[in-house]
N, C-alpha and C positions, 0 to 999 in steps of 0.2 A: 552669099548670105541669103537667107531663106526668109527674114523678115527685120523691118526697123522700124520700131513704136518709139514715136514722139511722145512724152506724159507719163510720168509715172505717178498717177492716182488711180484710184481701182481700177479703171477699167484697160488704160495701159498696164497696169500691172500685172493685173489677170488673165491679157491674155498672153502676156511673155511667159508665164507662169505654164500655161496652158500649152501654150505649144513649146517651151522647152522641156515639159513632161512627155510630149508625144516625139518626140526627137526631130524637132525644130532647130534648127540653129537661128539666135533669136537676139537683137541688141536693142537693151532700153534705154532708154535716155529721157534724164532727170534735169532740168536747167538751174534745180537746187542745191546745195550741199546736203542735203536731209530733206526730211521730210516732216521737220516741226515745223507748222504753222496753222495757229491756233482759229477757231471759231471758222473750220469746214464740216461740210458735213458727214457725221456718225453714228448716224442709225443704221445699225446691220439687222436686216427682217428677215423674219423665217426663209425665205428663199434666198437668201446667200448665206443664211446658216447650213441650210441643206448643200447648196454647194459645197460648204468648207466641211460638210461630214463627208462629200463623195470624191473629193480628193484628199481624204485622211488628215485633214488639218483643223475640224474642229474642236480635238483635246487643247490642243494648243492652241486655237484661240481663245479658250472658257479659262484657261489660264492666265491672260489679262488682266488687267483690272476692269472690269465692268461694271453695268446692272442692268438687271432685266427690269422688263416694264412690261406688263402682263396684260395692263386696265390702259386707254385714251382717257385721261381725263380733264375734264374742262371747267374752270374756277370763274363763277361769274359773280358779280356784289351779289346774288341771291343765295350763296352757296356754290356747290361742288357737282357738278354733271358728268356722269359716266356718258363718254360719246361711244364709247366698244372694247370689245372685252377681246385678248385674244386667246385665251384659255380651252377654250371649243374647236382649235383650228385643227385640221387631221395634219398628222404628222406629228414627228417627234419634239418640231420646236415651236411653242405656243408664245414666243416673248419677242420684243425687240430691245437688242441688248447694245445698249450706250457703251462705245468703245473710243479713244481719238483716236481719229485717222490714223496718225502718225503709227499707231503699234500697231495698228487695220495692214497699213503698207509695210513694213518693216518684218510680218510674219507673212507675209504675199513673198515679196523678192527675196527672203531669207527662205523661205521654200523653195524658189525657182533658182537659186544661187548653186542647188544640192545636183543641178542638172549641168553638164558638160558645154550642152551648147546655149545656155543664158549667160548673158553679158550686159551688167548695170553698168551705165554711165552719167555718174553723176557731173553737177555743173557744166553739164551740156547742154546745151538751146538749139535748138532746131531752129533754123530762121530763114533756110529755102530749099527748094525740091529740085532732083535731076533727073531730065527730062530726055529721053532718048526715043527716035523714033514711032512718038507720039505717046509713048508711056510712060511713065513716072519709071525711075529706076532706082530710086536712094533719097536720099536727102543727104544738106549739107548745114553742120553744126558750127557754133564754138564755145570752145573750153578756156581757163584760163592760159591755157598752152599755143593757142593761136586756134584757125580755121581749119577743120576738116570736110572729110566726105565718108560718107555710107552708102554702095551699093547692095541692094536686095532687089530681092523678087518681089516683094509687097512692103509699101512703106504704110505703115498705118497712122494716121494723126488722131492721139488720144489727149492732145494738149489744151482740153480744157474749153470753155463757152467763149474765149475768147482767142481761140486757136491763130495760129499763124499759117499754119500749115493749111488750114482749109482754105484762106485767103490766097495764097501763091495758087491753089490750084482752081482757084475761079469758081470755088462754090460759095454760097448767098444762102445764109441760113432766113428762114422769112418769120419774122420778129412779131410775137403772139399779143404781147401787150399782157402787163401785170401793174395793177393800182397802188402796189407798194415797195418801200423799201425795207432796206433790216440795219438797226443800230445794235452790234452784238459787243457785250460787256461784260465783266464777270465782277461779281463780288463774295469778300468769305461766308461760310455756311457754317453757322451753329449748332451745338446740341440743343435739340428743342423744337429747331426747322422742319417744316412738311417735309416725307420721304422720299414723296415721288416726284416725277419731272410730268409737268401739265400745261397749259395754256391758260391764260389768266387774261378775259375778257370783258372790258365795259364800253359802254358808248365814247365812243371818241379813242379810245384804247386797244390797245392787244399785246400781248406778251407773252413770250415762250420762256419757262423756269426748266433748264434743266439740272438735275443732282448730281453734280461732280465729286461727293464725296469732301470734300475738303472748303470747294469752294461750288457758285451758283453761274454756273453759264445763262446770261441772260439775253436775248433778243426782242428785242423791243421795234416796233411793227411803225413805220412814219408812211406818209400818204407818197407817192412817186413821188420824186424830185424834192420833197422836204428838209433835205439834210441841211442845207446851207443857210435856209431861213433859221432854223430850230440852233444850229450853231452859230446864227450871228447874235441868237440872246444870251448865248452864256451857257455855261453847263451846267444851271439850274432850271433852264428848259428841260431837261433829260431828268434829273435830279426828281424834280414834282411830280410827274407822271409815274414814275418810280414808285415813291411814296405813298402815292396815292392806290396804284396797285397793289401794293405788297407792302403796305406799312411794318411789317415786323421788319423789313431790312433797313429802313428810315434811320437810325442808329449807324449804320457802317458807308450810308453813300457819299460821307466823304471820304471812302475809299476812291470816288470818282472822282477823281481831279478836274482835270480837262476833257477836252475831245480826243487829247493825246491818247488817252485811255480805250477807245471806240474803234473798232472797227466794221464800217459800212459796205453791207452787202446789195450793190444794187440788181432789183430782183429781174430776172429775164427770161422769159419764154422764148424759147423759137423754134424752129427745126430745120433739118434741110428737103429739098424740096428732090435731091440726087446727093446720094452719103459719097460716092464714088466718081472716081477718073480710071483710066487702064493703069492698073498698077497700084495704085492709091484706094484708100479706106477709110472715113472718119467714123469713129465708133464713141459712144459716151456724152457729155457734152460739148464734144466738137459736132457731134453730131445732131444732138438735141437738148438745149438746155432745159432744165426743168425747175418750176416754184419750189422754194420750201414745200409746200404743203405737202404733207401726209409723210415729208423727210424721205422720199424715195429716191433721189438722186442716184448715190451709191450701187442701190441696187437693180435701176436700170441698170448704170453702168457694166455693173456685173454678167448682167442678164446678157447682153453685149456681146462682151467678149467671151462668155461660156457658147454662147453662137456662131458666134467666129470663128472660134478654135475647132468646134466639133465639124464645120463645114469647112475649113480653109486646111487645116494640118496636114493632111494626107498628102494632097498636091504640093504643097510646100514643102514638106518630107521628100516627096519624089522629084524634087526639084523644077518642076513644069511651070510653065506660064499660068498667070491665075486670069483664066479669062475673064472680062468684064461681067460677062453673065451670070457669074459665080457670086461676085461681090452682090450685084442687083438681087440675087438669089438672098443674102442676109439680107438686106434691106427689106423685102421685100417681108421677109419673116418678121424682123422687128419696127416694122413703122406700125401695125396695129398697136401694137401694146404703146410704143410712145403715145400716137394719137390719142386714145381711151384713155391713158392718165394725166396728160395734157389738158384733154378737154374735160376733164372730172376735176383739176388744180384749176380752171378758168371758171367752171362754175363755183368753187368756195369763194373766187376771188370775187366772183361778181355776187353771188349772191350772199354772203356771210361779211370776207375781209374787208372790203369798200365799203359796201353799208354800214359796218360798226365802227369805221374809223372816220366818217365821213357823220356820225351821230344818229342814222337811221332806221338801227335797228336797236330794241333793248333785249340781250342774251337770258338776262335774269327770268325769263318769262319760259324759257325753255325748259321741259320735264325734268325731273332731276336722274333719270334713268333712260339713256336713247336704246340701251339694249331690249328695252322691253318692243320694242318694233320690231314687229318680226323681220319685215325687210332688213334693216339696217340690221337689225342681228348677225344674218346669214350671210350679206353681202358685205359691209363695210369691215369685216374682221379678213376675210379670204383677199379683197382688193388689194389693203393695207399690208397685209401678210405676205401674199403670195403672188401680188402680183396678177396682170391680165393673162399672160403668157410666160409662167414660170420654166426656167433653161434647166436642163439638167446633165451634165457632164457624159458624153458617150465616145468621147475621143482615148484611147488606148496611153494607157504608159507604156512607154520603150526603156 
């Protein structure tokens, strides 16, 4: 076996994808039955739309149901604030296009399925590593079938910010600090309702509206560690701020029953400090978890494993040892761009999302147009878009 990725979310995804086009032989493993589960994240930005054009798969993801978002825009009680436009970006894709995961992964592995040597396995759980001669050699799973084992060349742990995998092999992600949490909810959407998906910001408040088409994915912003206080009043603590944000929904919120209803994302910065062991690889957020802000998760992830792939495939085609050097070689590629968006999500966090949930800042005072800055013109569309260090696919189909 030439490789065994723990995690099928993007970034496991993409790169089984990845190297069982380059003629990998390549097994993923899902500890899921699917991959519906709701209120992760799906913003796909110009740079993994460009990817999914250079491995021929953007037809069929604009085939989805989406929508694009062309304009940031930001709702304060003064009105409506253009934060950036991405219309001006070079390239072919000027939008970021709201997709769920779920069809995100589902056209990933149903790609990589078309390849001989990919092999999804679902309801499997990675839950410890095999160790030989001082390097990782496999890992070992279970299924509802009982306990297995995976030997490879490379095992990669793309199982998420709360990996298991990275834990058995003694790496220590070092935890960035984030001042808030996410209470994400959905309620139904009207004819009549704004079009677009915005931020909707006041003192003491914050909220992300995104347009589902049918129904309103709603994430609503609580200070760290608030959930339990805010759910020991009742679910008219959530209910009011609601209201009070977005009174045209005030009518449907008792679509919101309980907390039953709620799913809480608690938010988590951190990185690793060494992604690697001999034989082993975290890639994604095993490797670096990242804020909401700016929705870029995903397409780190991406950015990732399209790294990976272009740097790992060859040797793992030729079946060779992947020396430690090589892995540090990615790492060493992608710990800039983590860094630079990390520490660009820590400055919104300290200078914007803390102070306005904490009452210290009032947004309404803000231009009603940030695009007219030239700075922010130039730079917050290309950041947001494209990323510090956009990947782009250079590994051969076999």
């Amino acid at each position: 076996m030439g490789c065994v990725i723990a995690g099928g979310g993007p970034a496991g995804a993409m790169l089984a994808l990845l190297l069982a086009r380059s003629g990998v032989e390549v097994t993923l493993l899902e500890k899921h039955g699917d991959f519906l589960r709701d209120f992760r994240g799906d913003t796909i930005h110009p740079s993994t739309l460009q990817v999914l054009d250079e491995l021929g798969l953007v037809r069929e993801f604009l085939k989805l149901p989406h929508r694009k978002a062309y304009d940031l825009n930001l709702v304060t009680d003064g009105g409506d604030v253009r934060i950036a436009t991405l219309r001006r970006l070079p390239g072919a894709y000027r939008y970021i296009a709201f997709v769920p995961q779920w069809d995100f992964l589902d056209l990933i592995t149903s790609a990589a399925g078309r390849y001989p040597g990919f092999r999804l396995l679902m309801n499997a759980e990675a839950y410890d590593l095999i160790r030989e001669g001082g390097a990782v050699r496999g890992l070992r799973y279970r299924d509802p079938s009982g306990e297995h084992e995976i030997r490879a060349a490379l095992t990669v742990a793309a199982d998420g910010r709360h990996s298991v995998l990275r834990g058995r092999a003694g790496l220590v992600p070092r935890d960035l600090g984030a001042p808030m949490d996410v209470v994400w909810f959905r309620l139904p959407r009207e004819a009549g309702d704004r079009d677009d998906t915005f931020l909707r910001i006041s003192p003491g408040h914050m909220m992300v509206a995104i347009n589902r088409e049918s129904y309103w994915q709603l994430a609503y912003l609580i200070l760290k560690g608030g959930y339990d206080e805010m759910a020991a009043r009742g679910i008219d603590a959530l209910r009011r701020p609601v209201a009070t944000l977005l009174p045209w929904l005030t009518d449907r919120l008792q679509g919101l029953g309980s907390y039953d209803d709620v799913s809480v994302l608690t938010v988590t910065i951190n990185r690793l400090r060494r992604w690697h062991r001999p034989g082993f690889l975290c890639v994604g957020d095993a490797a670096h978890a990242m804020s909401p802000v700016f929705g870029v998760g995903i397409n780190l992830a991406v950015q990732d494993a399209v790294a990976a792939a272009n740097l790992l495939a060859a040797p793992l085609r030729a079946g060779a040892p992947i020396p430690e050097a090589t892995l540090h070689r990615l790492q060493r590629r992608r710990m800039p761009p983590t860094v630079v968006t990390q520490t660009a999500q820590r400055v919104v966090q300290s200078l914007v999302i803390g102070p306005a949930l904490r009452r210290r800042i009032d947004p309404s005072r803000l231009p009603r147009d940030l695009t007219r800055i030239p700075l922010l013109n130039r730079v917050a569309p290309r950041f947001v878009g494209h990323g510090v260090r956009p990947e782009h696919v250079t590994v051969k189909e076999l």
